[in-house]
C-alpha positions in Angstrom: -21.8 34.9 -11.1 -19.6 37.5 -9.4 -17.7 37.4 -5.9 -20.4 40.4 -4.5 -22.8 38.4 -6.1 -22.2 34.7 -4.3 -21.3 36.5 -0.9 -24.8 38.3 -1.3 -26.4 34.4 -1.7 -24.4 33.2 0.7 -25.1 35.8 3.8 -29.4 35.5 3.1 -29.1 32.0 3.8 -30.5 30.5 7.0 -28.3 29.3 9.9 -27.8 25.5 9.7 -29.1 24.0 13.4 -28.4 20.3 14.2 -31.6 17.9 14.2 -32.9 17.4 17.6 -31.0 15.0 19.6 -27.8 15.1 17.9 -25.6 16.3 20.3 -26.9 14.0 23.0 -26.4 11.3 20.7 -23.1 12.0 20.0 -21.8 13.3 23.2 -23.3 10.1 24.4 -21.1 7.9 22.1 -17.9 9.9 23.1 -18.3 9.1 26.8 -19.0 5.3 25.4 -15.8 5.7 24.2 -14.0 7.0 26.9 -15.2 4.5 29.5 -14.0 1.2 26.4 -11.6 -0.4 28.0 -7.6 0.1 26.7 -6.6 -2.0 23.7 -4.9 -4.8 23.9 -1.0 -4.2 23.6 1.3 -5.9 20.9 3.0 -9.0 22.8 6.5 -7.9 21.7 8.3 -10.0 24.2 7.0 -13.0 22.3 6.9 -11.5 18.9 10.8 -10.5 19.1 12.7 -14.2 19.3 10.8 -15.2 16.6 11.7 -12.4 14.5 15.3 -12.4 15.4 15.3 -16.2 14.8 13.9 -15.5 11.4 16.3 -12.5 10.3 18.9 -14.8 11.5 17.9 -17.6 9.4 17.5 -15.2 6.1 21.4 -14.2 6.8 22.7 -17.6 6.8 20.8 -18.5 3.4 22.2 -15.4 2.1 25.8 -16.4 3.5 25.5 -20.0 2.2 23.8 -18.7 -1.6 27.0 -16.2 -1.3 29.1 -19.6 -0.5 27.6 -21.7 -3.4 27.9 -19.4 -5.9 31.7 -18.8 -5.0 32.3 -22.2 -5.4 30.6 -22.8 -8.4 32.8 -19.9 -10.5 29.7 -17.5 -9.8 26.4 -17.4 -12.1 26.4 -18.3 -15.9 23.1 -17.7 -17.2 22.6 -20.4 -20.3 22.6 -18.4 -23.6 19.1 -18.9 -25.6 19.9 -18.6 -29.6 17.3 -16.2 -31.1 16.8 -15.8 -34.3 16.4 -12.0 -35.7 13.2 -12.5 -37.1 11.2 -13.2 -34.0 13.5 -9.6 -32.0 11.2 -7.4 -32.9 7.7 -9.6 -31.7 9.8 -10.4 -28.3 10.7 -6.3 -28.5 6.7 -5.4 -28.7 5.6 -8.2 -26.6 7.3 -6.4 -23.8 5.9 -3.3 -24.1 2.8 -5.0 -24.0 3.6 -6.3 -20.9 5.0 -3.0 -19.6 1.8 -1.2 -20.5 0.0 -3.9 -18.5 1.9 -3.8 -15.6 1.9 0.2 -15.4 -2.0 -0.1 -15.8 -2.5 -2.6 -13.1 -0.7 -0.6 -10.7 -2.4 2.3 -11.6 -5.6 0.1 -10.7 -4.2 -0.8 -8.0 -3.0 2.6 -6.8 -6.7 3.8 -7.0 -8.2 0.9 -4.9 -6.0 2.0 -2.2 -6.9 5.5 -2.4 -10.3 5.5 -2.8 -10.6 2.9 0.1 
């Protein structure tokens, strides 16, 4: 099909009208909407002591983890022997798990969107 072609098609074709009573309908739902009352504002005067109260108290855990793990010398993981026959099965085994992970959020990812 060429461009004269589909512009031809296009200009023969009727005028599309709205079915009877759609306008009413709809201008009568926007003045619905217009006369709905405000929402209801956030209460951030309440809201804010308890988040400052809870930022406050995820500093000091931090400052006392800090402290503890001065005091202890800082973190020694344990060291796992592991023999090098089982490497490569550990090596796949987490690939698998990558490949997983990617396609789950990939899943995911398309939820939201299509949502």
């Amino acid at each position: 099909m060429e461009g004269d072609e589909l512009g031809r098609i296009l200009a023969e074709e009727d005028a599309l009208v709205p079915s009877s009573g759609f306008a009413a309908s709809v201008m009568e739902r926007v003045r619905a909407e217009a006369g709905a009352p405000a929402p209801i504002p956030f209460p951030w005067k309440r809201a804010l002591p308890g988040m400052v109260v809870a930022v406050a108290v995820l500093a000091w855990a931090a400052v006392e983890m800090a402290r503890a793990v001065r005091l202890a010398g800082g973190l020694a993981l344990p060291r796992v022997p592991v023999s090098l026959a089982i490497t490569p099965a550990v090596q796949q085994a987490g690939w698998v798990a990558l490949s997983i992970g990617l396609a789950w959020a990939g899943w995911k990812l398309a939820r939201q969107l299509s949502a």
